[in-house]
N, C-alpha and C positions, 0 to 999 in steps of 0.2 A: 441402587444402581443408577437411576438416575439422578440425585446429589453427584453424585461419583462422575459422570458424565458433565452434569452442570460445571462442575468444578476445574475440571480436563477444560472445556473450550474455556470457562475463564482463565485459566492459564494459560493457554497458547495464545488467549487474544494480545496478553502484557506486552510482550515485546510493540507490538506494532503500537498500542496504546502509550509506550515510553518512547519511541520514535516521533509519537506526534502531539507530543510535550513541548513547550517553551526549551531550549536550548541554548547554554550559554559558558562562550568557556572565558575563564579570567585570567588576567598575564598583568606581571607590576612590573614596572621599567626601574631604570636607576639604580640596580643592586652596586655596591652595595649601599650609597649615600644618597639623601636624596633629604632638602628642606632642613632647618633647623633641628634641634630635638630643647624638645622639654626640660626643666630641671630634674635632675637624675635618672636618664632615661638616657638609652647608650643604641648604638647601631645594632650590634648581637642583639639587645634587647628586643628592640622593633623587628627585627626580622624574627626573632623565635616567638613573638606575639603573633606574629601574620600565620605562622608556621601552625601554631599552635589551635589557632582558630579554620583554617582550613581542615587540618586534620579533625577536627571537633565537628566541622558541618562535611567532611568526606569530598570536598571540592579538589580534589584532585585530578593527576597533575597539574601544575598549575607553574607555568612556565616564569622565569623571571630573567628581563634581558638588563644585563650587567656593562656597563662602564669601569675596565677593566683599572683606568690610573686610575677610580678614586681610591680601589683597595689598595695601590702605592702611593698614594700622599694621605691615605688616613687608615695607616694598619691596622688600628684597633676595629675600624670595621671589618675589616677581611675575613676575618672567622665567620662572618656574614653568610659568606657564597657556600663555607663548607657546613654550615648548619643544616643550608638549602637542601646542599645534594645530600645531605645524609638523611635527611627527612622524605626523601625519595622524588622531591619537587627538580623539575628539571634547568637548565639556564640556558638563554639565546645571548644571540652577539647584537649591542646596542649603539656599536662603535666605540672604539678606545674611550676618548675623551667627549664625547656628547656631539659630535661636530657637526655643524650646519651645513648642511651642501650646498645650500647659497654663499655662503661664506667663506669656501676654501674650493681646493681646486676639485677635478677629479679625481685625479692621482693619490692627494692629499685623502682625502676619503677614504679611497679603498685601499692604502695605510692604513686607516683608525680603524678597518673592518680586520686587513690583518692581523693587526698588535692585541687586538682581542682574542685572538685564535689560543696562543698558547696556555690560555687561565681555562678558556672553554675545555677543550681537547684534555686536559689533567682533570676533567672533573668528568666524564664520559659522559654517557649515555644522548639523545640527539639535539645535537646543538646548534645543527644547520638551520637557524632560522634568523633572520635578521630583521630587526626594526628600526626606522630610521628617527633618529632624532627630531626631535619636532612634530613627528608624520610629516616632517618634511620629504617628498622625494625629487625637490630642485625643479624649476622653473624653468632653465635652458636643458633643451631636448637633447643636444649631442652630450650635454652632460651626464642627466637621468638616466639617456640610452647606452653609455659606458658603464655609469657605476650600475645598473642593472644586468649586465653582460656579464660584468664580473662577479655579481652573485650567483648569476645560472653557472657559471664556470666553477665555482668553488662549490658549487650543490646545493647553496642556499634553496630557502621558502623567505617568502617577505609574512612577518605576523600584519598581516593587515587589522584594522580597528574599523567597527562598524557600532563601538555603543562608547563612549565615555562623557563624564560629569564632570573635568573640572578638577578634579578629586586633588589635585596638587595645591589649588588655591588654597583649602583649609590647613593643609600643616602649618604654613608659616603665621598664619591667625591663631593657630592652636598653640601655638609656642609664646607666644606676646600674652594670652590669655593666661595659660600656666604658672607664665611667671610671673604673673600680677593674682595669680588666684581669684580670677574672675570666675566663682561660680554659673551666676546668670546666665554671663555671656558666655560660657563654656556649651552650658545647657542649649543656649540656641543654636552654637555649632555644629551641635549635636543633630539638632531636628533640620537644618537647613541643609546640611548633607545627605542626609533619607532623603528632605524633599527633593534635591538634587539630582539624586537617583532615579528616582521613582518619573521625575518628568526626563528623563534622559532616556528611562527605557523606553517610556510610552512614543518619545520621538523617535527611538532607532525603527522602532516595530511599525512608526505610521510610515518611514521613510523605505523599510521594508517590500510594506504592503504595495507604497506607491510605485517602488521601481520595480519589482519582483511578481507583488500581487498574490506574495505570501510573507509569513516571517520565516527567517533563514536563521540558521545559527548565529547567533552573535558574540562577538570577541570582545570583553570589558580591556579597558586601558585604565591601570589604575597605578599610584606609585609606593614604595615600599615608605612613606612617611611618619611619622609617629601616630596623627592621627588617624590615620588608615588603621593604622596595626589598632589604636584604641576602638574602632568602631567597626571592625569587621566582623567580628560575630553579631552583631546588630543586622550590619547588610546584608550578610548571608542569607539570615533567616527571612530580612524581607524579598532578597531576591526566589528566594523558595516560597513565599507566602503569596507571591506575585505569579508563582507556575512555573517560574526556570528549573531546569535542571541544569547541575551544572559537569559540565563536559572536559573533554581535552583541547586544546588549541587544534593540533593535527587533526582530530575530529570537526569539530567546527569548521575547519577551514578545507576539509574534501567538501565541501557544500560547490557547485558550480560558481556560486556567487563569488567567491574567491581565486579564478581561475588565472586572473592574471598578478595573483599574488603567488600562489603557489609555484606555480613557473614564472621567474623573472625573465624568461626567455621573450618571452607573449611581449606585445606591446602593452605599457599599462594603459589599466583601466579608469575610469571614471571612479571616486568615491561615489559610497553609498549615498550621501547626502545628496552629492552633486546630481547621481542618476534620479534621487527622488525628484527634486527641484526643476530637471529637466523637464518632467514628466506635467510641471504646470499644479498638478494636484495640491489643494490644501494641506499645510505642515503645522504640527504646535509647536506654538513659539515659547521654548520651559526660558524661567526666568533669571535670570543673568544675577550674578549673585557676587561678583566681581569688587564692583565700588562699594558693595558691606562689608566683603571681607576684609578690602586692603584698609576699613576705616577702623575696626572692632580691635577692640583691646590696644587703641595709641593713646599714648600719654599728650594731653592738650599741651601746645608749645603757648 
C-alpha cells in the first residue's frame, strides 16, 4: 500500500516537474528554398530530412514560415510545403518574397503578407502567424506601427525569436565543402555548429535570466537548408541532452514574455537581447564563426 501510494504522488508530481523543464519550441524560415544544396540533394529532399528527424526526436509541431514565390520560380521545390503539412508540421506567412521593410514601402509589405495568404489558407490548419524577414520589423515608427495594425487586423501572432545560432551561415559552407569532398573540413562544420548551439543557448538563458530573472520558453530560429536537414538529429539530441523540451511555438509564445508579439495590437517590445543589455548585467559573448565559414572550402585565386 504504501509503494502504491509512493507511486501515486510521484505521478501527480510529473506534470509540474515537465512544466519546470527547459522549454523550447523550433520554427525554420524559408520554406520552401533556402541556400544552395549540395550535389544530389534536392529541396523535397531537405525538407523530408528535417521532417524525418523531427518526427524521430517527437519535436513537434514544428512551424515553418514559407515564402510563397519561391515555390513559383522553383516548382520542383513546392512539393516542399505539401510534404510539410502532410507530416502534420504546420506553416506561417514569412512574406511573399522575403521583403525588407526597410527597403520597400508599407503598403508594399503588407502586399507580400497578402500574396502569401492564398498557399497558406489551401494548406489549413493555423497559419496566422507571421515572421518578419530579417527579424526585421523597420526602423521608421509610422511604418512598424502600420504594417503591425495590419497584422492585428488580419489576426496574425508575430513568431518572435529569442534563441538562434546563425544556423544559415553553414549551408552555404556546406555546399562548397560537398562539392569539393572536403571530409576534414566537413567534419569541422560539423562540430562548429553544436558549438554554435550550445553557446547560443547558454546566451539566450543568460539573457533570459537577466531581463526576466528566469528562463522562459524560447523560440529556435533556424532554416530549412541542407545542412540543417543533415545535422538535425545531431541537435536534437543535444538540445535534449542539454534539458530542453521541445514544445509548440503557440506554446511557447503564451509565456508573458512574448506579449507584445502575440498581439501586434500592443506597442512593440524591446528584444530579448536588448532587455537583457538594458538591464547592464554581464552577457557571454559565443564566438562569431562568420569570417570561418565564409573562408572554408574556397578555391585559392
Amino acid at each position: 500500500m504504501k509503494k502504491t501510494l509512493a507511486a501515486l504522488l510521484c505521478l501527480a508530481a510529473l506534470p509540474a516537474m515537465a512544466k519546470d523543464r527547459l522549454a523550447l519550441a523550433i520554427t525554420f524560415d524559408d520554406l520552401p528554398v533556402h541556400g544552395p544544396l549540395p550535389p544530389n540533394e534536392t529541396r523535397v529532399g531537405v525538407g523530408d530530412a528535417l521532417i524525418a528527424a523531427m518526427r524521430a526526436a517527437k519535436a513537434g509541431p514544428v512551424y515553418g514560415f514559407i515564402n510563397a514565390a519561391q515555390a513559383e520560380k522553383s516548382p520542383n521545390a513546392a512539393p516542399m510545403l505539401a510534404h510539410w503539412r502532410a507530416a502534420g508540421q504546420p506553416l506561417g506567412n514569412h512574406a511573399w518574397n522575403h521583403a525588407d521593410l526597410d527597403q520597400v514601402t508599407a503598403e508594399a509589405f503588407i502586399d507580400e503578407i497578402a500574396r502569401n495568404e492564398p498557399v497558406l489558407a489551401a494548406k489549413g490548419s493555423d497559419w496566422h502567424w507571421f515572421r518578419f524577414p530579417y527579424l526585421n520589423e523597420g526602423k521608421d515608427p509610422a511604418k512598424r506601427a502600420a504594417v503591425r495594425a495590419e497584422l492585428a487586423k488580419r489576426g496574425y501572432r508575430i513568431a518572435g525569436v529569442t534563441m538562434s545560432f546563425g544556423d544559415y551561415m553553414w549551408n552555404d559552407a556546406y555546399a562548397r565543402c560537398a562539392t569539393s569532398a572536403d571530409a576534414k573540413a566537413i567534419a569541422w562544420l560539423e562540430q562548429s555548429y553544436l558549438d554554435a548551439a550550445r553557446e547560443s543557448a547558454e546566451q539566450s538563458r543568460a539573457e533570459a535570466k537577466a531581463a526576466y530573472g528566469r528562463d522562459i520558453p524560447y523560440v529556435l530560429l533556424m532554416h530549412v537548408g541542407a545542412f540543417d536537414a543533415h545535422m538535425l538529429p545531431r541537435l536534437l539530441a543535444q538540445y535534449r541532452k542539454e534539458g530542453f523540451r521541445f514544445v509548440s511555438l503557440p506554446m511557447a509564445e503564451s509565456d508573458p514574455a512574448y506579449a507584445a508579439d502575440v498581439n501586434p495590437a500592443l506597442p512593440p517590445a524591446p528584444t530579448l537581447d536588448q532587455r537583457a543589455r538594458d538591464t547592464g548585467k554581464p552577457l557571454p559573448d559565443p564566438h562569431d564563426y562568420a569570417n570561418e565559414l565564409a573562408a572554408v572550402c574556397r578555391t585559392a585565386q
